[in-house]
Backbone atoms as SQL, in Angstrom:
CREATE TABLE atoms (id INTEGER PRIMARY KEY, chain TEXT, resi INTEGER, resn TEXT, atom TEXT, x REAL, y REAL, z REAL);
INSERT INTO atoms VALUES
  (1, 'A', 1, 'UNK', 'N', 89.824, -120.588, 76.121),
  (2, 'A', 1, 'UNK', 'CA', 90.019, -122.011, 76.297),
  (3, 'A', 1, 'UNK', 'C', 88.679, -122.639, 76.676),
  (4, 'A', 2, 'UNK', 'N', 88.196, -124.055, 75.997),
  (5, 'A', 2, 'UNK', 'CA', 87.124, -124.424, 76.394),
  (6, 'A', 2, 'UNK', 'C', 87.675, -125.807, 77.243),
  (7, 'A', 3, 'UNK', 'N', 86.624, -125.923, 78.277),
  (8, 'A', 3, 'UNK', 'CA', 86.942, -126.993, 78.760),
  (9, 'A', 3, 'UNK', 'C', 85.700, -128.282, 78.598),
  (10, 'A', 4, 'UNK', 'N', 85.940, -129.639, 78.350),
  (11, 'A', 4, 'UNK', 'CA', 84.967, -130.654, 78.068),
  (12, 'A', 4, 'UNK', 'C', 85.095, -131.648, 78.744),
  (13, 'A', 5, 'UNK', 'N', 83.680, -132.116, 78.814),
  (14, 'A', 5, 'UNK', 'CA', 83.705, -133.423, 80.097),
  (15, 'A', 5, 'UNK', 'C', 83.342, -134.486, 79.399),
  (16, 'A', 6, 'UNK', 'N', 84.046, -135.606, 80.122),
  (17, 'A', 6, 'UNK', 'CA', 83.922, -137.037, 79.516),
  (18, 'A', 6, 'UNK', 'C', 83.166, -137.191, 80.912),
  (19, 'A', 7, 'UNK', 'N', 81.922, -138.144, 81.074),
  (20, 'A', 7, 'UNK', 'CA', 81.589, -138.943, 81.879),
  (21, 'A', 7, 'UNK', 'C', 81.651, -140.421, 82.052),
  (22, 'A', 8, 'UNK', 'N', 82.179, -140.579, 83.092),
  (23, 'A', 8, 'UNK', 'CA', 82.416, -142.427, 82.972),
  (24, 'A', 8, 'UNK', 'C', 81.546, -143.075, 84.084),
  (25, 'A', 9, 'UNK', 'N', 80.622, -143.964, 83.432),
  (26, 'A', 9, 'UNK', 'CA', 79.877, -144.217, 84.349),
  (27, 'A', 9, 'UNK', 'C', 80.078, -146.361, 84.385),
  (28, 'A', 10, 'UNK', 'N', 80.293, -146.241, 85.242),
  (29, 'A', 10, 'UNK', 'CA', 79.992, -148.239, 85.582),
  (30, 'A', 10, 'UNK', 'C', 79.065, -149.095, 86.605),
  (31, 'A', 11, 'UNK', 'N', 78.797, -149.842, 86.302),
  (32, 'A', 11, 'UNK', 'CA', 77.435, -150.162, 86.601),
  (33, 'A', 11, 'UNK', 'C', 78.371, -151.511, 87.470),
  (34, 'A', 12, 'UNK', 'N', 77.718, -151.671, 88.872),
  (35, 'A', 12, 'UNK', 'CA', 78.901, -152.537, 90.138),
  (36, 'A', 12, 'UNK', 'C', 77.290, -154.071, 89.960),
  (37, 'A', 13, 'UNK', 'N', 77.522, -155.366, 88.801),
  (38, 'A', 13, 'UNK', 'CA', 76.599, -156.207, 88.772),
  (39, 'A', 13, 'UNK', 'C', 77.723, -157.119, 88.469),
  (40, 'A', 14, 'UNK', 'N', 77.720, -157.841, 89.307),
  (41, 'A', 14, 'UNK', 'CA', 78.367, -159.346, 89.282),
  (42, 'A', 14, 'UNK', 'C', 78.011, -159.980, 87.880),
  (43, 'A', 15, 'UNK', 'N', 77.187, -160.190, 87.118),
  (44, 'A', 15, 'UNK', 'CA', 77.025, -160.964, 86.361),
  (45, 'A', 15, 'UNK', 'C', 77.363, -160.363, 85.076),
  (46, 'A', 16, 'UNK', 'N', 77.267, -159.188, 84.784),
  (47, 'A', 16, 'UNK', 'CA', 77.564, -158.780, 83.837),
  (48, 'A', 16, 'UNK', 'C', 79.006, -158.584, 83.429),
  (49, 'A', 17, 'UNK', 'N', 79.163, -158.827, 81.888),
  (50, 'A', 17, 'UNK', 'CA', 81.204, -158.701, 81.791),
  (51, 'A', 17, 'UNK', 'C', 81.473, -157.648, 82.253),
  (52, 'A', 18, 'UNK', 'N', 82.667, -158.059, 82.429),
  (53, 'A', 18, 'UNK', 'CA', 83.874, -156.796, 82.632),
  (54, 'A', 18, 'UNK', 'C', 83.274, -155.393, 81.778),
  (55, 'A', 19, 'UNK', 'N', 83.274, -156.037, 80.363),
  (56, 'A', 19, 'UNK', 'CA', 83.322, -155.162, 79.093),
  (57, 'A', 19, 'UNK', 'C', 82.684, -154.598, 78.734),
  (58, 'A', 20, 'UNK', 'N', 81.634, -155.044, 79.236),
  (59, 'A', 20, 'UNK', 'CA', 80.141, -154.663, 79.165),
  (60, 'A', 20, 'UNK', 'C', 79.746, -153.611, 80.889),
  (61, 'A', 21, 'UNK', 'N', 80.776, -153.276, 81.678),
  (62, 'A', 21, 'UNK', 'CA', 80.128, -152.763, 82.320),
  (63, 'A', 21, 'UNK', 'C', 80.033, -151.182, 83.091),
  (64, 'A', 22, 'UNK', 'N', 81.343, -150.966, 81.922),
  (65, 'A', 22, 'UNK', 'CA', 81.098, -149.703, 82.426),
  (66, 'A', 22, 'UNK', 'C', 81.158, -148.366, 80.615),
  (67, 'A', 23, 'UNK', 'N', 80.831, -147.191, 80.369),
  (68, 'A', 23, 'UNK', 'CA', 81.052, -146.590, 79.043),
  (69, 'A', 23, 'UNK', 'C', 81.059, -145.102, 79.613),
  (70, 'A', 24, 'UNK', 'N', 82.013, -144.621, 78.004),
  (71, 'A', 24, 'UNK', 'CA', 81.919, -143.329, 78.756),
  (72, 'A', 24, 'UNK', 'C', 80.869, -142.535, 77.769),
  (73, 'A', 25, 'UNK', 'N', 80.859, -141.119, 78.376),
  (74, 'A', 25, 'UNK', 'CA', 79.965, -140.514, 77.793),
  (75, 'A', 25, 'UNK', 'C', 80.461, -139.512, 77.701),
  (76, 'A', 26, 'UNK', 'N', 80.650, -138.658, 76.442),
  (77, 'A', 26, 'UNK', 'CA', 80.697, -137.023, 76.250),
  (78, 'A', 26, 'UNK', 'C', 79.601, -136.264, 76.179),
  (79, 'A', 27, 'UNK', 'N', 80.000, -135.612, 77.280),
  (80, 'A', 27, 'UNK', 'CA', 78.914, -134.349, 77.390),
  (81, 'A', 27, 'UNK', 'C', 78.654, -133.262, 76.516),
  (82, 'A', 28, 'UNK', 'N', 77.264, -132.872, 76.000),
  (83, 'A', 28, 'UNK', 'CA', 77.494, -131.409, 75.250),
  (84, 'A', 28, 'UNK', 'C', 78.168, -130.290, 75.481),
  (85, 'A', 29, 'UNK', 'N', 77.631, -130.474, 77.354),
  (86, 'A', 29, 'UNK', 'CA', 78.238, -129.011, 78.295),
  (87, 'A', 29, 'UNK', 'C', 79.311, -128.113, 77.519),
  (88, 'A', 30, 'UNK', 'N', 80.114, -127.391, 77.515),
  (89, 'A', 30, 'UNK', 'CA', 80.908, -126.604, 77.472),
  (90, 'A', 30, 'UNK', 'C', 81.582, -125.909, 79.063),
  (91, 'A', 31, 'UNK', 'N', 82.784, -125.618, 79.539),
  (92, 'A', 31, 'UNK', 'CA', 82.335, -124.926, 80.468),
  (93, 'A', 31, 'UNK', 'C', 83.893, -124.046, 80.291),
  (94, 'A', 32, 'UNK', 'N', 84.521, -123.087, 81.089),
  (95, 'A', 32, 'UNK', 'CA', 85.351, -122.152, 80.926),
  (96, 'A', 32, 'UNK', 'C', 86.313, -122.455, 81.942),
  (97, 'A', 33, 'UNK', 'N', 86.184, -123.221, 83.068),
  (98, 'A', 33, 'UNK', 'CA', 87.350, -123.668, 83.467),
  (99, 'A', 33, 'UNK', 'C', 87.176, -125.316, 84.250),
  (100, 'A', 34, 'UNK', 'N', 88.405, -125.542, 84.326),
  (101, 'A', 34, 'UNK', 'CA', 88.107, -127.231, 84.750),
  (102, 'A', 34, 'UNK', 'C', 87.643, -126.956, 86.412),
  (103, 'A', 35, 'UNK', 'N', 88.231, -126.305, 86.931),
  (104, 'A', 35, 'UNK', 'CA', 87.055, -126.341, 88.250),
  (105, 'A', 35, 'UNK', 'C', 85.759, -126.167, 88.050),
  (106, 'A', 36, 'UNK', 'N', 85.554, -125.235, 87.252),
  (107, 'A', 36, 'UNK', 'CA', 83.934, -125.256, 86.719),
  (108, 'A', 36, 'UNK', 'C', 83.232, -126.200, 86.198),
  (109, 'A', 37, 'UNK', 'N', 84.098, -127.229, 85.806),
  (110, 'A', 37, 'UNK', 'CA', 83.861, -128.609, 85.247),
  (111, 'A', 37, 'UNK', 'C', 83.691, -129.689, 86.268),
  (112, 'A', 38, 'UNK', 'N', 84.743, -129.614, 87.205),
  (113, 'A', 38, 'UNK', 'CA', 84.868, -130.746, 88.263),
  (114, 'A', 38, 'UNK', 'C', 83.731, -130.461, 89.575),
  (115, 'A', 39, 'UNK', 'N', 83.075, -129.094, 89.383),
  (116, 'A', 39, 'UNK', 'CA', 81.866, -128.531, 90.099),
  (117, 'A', 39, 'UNK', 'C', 80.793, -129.234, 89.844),
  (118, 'A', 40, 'UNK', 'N', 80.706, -128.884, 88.346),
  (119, 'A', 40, 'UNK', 'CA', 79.475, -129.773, 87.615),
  (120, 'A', 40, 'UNK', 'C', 79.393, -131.451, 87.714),
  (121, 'A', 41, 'UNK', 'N', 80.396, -131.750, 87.937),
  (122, 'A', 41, 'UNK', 'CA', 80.820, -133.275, 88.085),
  (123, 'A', 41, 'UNK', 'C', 80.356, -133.613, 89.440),
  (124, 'A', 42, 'UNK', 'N', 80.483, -133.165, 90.187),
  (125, 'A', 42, 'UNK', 'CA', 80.531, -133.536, 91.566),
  (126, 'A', 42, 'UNK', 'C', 78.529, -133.353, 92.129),
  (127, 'A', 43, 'UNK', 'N', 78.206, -132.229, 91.633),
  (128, 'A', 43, 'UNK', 'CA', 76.543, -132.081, 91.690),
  (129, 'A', 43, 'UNK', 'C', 75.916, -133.186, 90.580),
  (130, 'A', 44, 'UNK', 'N', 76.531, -133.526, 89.537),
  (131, 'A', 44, 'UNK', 'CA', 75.500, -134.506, 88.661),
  (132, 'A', 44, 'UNK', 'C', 76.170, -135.965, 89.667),
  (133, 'A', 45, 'UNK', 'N', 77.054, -136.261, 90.266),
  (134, 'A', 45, 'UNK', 'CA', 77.230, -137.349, 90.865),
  (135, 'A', 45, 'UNK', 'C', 76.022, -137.314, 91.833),
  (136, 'A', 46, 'UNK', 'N', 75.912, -136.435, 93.065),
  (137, 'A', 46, 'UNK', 'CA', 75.247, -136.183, 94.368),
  (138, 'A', 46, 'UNK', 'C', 73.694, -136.467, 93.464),
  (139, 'A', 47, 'UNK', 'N', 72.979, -135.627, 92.569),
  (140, 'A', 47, 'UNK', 'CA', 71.979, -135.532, 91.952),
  (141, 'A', 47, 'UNK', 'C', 71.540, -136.712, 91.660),
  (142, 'A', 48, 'UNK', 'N', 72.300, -138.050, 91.428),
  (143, 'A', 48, 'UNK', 'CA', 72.248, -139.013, 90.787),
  (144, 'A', 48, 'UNK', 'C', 72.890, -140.271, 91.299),
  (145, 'A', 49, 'UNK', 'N', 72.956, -140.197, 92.798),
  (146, 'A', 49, 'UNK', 'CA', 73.521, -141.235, 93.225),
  (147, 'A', 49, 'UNK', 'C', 72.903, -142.205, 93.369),
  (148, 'A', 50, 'UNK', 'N', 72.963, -143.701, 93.413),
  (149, 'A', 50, 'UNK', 'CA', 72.584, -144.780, 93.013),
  (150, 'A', 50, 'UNK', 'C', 73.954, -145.723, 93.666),
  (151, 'A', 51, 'UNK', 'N', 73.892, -146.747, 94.724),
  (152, 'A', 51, 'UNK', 'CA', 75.013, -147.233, 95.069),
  (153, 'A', 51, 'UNK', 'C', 75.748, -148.424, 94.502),
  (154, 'A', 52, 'UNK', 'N', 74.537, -148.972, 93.464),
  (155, 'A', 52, 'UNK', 'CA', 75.035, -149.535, 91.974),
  (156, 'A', 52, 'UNK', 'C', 75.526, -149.160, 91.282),
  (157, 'A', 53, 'UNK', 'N', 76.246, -148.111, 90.918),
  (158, 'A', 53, 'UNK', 'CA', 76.304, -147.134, 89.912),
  (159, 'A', 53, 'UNK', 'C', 77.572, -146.078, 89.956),
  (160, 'A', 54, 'UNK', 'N', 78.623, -146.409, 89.809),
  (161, 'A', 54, 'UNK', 'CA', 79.786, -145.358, 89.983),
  (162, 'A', 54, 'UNK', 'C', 80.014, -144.607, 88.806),
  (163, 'A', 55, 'UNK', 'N', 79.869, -143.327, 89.201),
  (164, 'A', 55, 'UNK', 'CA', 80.460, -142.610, 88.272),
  (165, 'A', 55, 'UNK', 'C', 81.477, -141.559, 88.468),
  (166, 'A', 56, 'UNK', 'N', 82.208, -140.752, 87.493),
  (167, 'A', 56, 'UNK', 'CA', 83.139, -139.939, 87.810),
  (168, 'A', 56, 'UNK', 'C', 83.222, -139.175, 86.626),
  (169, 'A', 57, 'UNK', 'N', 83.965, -137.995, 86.127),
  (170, 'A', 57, 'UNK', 'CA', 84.400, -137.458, 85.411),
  (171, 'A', 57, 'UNK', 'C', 85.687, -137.013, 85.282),
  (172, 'A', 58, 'UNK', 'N', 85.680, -137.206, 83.444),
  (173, 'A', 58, 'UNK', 'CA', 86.876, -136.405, 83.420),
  (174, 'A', 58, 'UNK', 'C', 87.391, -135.477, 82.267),
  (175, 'A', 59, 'UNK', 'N', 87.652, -133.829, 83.095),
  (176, 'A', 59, 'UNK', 'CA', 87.633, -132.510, 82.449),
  (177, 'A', 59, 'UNK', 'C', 88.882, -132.671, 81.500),
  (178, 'A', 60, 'UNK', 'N', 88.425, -132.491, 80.482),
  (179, 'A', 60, 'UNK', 'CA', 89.972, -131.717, 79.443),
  (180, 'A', 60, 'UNK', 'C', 89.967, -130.633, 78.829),
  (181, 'A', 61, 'UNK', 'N', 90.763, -129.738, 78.467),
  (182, 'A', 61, 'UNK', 'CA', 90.812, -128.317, 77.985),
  (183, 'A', 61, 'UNK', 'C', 91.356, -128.591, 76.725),
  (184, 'A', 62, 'UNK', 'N', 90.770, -127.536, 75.662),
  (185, 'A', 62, 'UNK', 'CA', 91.426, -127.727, 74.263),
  (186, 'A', 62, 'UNK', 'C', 91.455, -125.997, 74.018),
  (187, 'A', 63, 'UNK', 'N', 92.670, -125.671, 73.631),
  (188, 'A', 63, 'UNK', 'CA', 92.562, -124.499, 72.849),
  (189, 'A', 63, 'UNK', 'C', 92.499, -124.237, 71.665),
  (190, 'A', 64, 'UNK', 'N', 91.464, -123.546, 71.168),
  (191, 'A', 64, 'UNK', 'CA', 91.049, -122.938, 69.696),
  (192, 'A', 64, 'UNK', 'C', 91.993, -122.263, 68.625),
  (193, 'A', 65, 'UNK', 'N', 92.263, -122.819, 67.669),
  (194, 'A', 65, 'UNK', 'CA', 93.641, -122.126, 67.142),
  (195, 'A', 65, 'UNK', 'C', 92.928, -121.354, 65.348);
């Protein structure tokens, strides 16, 4: 089973739209389990904190058929 991360990142600026302010991002990563995922999530948050700037992730698993 592989597991894949979406990153969602939004940017906290009054002036900018709604629509315009936050996107997500798929990661290349790969990883083998969603804790192993929500690990990686949690160190690229800390690595990259910015108090403008929220981000979060989110792990999904797909199996190979």
């Amino acid at each position: 089973m592989k597991v894949f991360l979406i990153m969602i990142v939004c940017l906290q600026d009054p002036f900018l739209e709604l629509g315009k302010s936050c996107i997500t991002v798929p990661m290349k990563e790969e990883f083998q389990s969603v804790p192993e995922c929500m690990y990686f999530v949690e160190g690229f948050k800390q690595r990259n904190y910015n108090p403008e700037i929220f981000m979060t992730g989110f792990c999904t698993s797909k199996q190979s058929i």
